[in-house]
C-alpha positions in Angstrom: 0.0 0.0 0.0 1.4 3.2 -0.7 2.7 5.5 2.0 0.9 8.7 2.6 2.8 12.0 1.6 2.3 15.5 1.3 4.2 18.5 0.4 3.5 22.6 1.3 5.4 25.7 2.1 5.4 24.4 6.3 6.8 21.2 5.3 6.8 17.4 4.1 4.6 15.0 6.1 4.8 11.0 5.9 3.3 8.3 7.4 5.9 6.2 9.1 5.6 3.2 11.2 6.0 5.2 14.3 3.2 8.1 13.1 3.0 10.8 10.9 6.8 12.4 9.9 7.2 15.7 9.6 9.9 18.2 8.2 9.4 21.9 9.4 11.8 24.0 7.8 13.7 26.1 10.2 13.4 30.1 9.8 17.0 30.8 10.7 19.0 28.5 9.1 17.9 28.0 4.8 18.7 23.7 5.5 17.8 23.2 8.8 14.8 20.8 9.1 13.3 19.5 12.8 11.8 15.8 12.1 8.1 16.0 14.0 6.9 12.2 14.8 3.0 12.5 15.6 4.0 16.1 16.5 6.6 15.3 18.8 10.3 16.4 17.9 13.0 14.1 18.0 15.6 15.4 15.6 16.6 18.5 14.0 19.2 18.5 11.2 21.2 21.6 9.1 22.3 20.1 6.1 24.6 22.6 5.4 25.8 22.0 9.0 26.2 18.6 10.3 28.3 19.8 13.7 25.0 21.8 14.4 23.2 20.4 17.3 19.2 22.3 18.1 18.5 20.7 20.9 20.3 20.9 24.5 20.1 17.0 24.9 21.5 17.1 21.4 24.5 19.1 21.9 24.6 17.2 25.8 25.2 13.9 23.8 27.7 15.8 21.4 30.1 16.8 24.3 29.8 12.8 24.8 30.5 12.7 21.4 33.5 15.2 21.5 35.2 13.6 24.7 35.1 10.1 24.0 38.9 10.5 22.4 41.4 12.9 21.4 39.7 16.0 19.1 39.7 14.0 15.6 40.7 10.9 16.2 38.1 8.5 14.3 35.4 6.6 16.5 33.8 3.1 16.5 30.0 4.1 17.3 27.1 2.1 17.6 24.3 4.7 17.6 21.0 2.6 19.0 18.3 4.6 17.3 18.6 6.7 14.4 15.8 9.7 14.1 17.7 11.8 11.5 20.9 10.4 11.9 22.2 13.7 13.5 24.1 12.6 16.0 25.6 10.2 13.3 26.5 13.0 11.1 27.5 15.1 13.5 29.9 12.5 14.7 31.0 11.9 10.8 31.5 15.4 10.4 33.8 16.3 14.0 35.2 12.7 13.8 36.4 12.0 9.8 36.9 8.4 8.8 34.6 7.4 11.8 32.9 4.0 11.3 29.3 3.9 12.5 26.3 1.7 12.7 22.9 2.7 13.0 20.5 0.4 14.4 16.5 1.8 13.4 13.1 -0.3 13.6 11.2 2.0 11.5 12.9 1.7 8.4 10.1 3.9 6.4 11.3 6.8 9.2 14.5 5.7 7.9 13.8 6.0 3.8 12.0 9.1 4.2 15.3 10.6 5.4 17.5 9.4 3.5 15.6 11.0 0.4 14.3 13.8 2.0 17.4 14.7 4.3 20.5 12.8 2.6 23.8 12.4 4.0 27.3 12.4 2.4 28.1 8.8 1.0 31.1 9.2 1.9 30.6 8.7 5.4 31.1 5.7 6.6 27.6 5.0 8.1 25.4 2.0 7.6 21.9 2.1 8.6 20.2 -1.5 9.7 16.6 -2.3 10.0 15.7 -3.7 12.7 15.1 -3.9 17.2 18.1 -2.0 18.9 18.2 -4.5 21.5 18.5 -7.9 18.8 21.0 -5.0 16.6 22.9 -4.8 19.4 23.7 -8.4 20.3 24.9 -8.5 16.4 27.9 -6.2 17.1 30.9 -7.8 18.1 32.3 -8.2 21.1 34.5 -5.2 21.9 33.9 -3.3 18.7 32.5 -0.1 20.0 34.4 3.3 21.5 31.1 4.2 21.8 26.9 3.5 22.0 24.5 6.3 21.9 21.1 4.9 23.0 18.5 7.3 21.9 15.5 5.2 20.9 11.4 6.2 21.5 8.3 4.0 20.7 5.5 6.8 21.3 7.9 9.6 23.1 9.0 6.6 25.4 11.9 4.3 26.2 10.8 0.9 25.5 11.0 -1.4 28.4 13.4 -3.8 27.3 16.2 -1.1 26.5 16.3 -0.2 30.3 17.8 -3.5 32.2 20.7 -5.0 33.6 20.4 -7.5 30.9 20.7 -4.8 28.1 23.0 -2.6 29.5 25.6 -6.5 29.8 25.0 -6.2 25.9 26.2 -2.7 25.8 29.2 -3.9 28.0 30.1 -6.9 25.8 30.0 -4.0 22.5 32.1 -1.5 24.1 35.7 -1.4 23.8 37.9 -1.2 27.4 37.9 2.4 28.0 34.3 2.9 25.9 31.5 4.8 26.5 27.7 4.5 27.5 25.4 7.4 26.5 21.8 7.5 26.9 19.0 9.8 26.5 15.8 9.2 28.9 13.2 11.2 29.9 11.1 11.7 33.2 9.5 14.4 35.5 7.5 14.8 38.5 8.8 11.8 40.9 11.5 11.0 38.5 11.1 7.4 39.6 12.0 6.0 36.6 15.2 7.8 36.2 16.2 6.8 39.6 15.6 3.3 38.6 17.7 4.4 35.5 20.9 4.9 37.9 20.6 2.5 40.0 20.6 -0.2 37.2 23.2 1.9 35.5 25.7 1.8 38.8 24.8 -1.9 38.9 26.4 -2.4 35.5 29.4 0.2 35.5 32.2 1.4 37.6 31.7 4.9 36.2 28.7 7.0 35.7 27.3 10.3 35.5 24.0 12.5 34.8 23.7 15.7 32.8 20.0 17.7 32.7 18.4 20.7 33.4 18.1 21.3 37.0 14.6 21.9 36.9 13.8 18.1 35.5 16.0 17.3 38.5 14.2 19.1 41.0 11.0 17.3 39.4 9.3 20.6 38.1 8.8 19.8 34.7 9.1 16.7 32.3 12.4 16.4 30.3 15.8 14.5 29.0 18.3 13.5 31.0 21.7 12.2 29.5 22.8 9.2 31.5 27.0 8.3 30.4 28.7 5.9 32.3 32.0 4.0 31.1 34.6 1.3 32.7 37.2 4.0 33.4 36.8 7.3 34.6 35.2 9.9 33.0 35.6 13.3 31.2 33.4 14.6 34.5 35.2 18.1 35.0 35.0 19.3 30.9 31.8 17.8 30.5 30.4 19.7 33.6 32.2 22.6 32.6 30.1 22.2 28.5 26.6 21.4 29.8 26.5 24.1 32.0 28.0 26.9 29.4 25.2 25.7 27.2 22.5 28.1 25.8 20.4 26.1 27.9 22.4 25.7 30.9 22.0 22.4 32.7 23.9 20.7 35.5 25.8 17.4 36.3 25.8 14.9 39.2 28.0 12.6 39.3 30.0 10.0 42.6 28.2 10.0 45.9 25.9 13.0 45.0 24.6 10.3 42.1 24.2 7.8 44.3 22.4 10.1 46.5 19.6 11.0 43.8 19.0 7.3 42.9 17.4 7.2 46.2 17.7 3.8 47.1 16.1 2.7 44.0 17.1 -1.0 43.1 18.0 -1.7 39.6 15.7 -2.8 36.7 15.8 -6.0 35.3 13.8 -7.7 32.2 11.2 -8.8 34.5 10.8 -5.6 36.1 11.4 -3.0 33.4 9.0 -1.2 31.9 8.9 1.6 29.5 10.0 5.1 30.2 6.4 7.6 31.5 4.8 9.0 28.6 5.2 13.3 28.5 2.1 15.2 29.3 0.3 16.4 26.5 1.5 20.0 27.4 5.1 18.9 26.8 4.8 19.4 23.1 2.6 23.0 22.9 
């Protein structure tokens, strides 16, 4: 059956498996795009400027991104997730000669930017159909400096991305000295996210939190960047980026992190369930 599309001055709009797409041009930059799914944003990308990161959790997972090695030095990253590949092409275009796999279930999201949003083929970035957690156990053992988990079903984490038992996948990928990074989201309680940390200690040595302070406080609904790693961690730059953002957020990391988990025991496949679902007011 063919696929829904339609074209105007606002934008493109596709049916997906996920929803309806959308590509909203952006005012102040001629190729800037922000990908809508069912009216939710998840990605925005410049095409005339890959290193441009929109969003704060964005540019959060770019610092990852930028301290996971020496400025330049080419990366091994396993990007669990794709949206509009922009932290993939950000990565190919601060990182050159980066080898990267991208692990996406919807592969009409993932057609309808590839023709509507192409990247430079000379990248090396290959794009797999398919679950992140079954992509995952495909990579081989110790082959990635780094995994970016940034996957939604409905604006929310599916449950089986959140255990113990994925996060000994991600180990068994990662490279000694590689790194974790994760985008969730939570408000009010921020139950889940404590969960999040406490299954995250559980699993490695090192680990840190970067958000805005008001979705740590519990005020309002929002990402958090989770990063954790077998050897220490870039803690004092990346504190130092997050919090010279536009959108100025803050880090916890050690006993303080430990502290905010609260006592909550880590998730496993029995017990995990997927991320809350935003409030409708989230997205006005």
């Amino acid at each position: 059956m063919a696929q829904r599309r339609t074209k105007d001055p606002e934008g493109i709009r596709e049916q997906v498996g996920g929803g309806l797409a959308e590509l909203v041009p952006d005012r102040d930059r001629p190729r800037g795009r922000s990908l809508l799914i069912d009216g939710a944003p998840q990605s925005h990308v410049d095409l005339d400027d890959p290193a441009h990161l929109d969003f704060a959790y964005q540019r959060r997972l770019g610092h990852v991104i930028d301290l996971a090695a020496p400025p330049g030095r080419p990366l091994k990253v396993l990007h669990l997730g794709g949206g509009a590949l922009t932290l993939a092409r950000y990565t190919a275009a601060t990182r050159p000669r980066s080898t990267q796999q991208v692990v996406e279930v919807d592969t009409a999201l993932v057609e309808f930017v590839r023709r509507e949003l192409p990247w430079d083929r000379t990248w090396r970035i290959k794009v797999r159909g398919g679950d992140a957690r079954a992509g995952l156990a495909k990579v081989p053992e110790g082959w990635a400096d780094l995994v970016v988990a940034d996957v939604f079903s409905g604006a929310r984490t599916p449950a089986h991305l959140t255990s113990t038992e994925f996060l000994a996948e991600v180990r068994r990928a990662l490279a000694p000295g590689g790194l974790y990074a994760a985008n969730a989201a939570d408000g009010g309680r921020l139950e889940f996210l404590r969960g999040q940390i406490a299954t995250v200690r559980a699993c490695f040595p090192h680990a840190c939190l970067a958000a805005d302070p008001a979705v740590l406080r519990g005020r309002r609904f929002g990402n958090v960047i989770l990063v954790a790693g077998d050897g220490e961690l870039p803690v004092a730059e990346f504190t130092r980026r997050v919090a010279s953002d536009p959108h100025p957020g803050r880090v916890e990391h050690g006993r303080e992190l430990d502290a905010f988990a609260g006592g909550a025991v880590p998730v496993t496949d029995r017990t995990a369930t997927a991320s809350p679902a935003p409030p409708e007011s989230v997205f006005r």
